[in-house]
C-alpha positions in Angstrom: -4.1 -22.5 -33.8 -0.6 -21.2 -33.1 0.3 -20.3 -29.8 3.5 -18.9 -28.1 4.8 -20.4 -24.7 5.2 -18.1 -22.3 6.9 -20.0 -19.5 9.3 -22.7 -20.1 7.0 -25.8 -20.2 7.3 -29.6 -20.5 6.3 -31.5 -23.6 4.3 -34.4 -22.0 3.8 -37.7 -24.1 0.2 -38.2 -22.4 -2.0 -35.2 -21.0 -1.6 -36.8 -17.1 0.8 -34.6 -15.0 3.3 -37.9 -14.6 3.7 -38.4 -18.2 7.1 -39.0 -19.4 8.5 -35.6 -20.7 9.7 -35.4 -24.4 10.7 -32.0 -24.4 11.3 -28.7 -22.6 9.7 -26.3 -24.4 11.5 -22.5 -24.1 9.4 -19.6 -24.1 8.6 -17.7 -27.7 8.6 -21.0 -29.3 5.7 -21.6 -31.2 3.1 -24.5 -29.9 0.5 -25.2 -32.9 -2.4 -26.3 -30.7 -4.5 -29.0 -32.0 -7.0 -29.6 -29.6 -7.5 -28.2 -26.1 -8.7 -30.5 -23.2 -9.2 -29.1 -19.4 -5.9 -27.7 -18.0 -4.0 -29.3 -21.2 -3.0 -28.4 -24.8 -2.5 -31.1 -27.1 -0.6 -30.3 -30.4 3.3 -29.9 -32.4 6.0 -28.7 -30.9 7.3 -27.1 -34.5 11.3 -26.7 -33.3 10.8 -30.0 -32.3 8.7 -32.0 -34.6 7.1 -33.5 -31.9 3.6 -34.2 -30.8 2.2 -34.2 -27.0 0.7 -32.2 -24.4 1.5 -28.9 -22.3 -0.2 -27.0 -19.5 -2.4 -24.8 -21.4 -1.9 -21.8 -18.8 1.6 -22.0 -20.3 0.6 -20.6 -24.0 -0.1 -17.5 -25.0 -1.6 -15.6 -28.3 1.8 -14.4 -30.4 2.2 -11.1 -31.0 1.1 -9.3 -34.4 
């Protein structure tokens, strides 16, 4: 499902808050969510052909 980051965000290798961060994810860009888990989103970063976890409270629906 493709979502839109709302708040600048890091891209986390593992869904623990430590994690190493892969990424800083800007807002608008678009997060294609894969799977959600508690507080976390785990999915592709498309701009950044990467895949890892975010804060779910950071993504958003995208506009029409």
């Amino acid at each position: 499902m493709p979502m839109e980051v709302a708040i600048e965000v890091a891209l986390r290798e593992g869904p623990e808050a430590n994690s190493s961060v892969m990424a800083i994810l800007q807002p608008h860009v678009i997060f294609e969510v894969l799977e959600l888990a508690g507080d976390n989103a785990w999915g592709i970063a498309l701009e950044h052909g990467l895949v890892g976890y975010v804060n779910a409270d950071s993504l958003v629906r995208p506009a029409p």
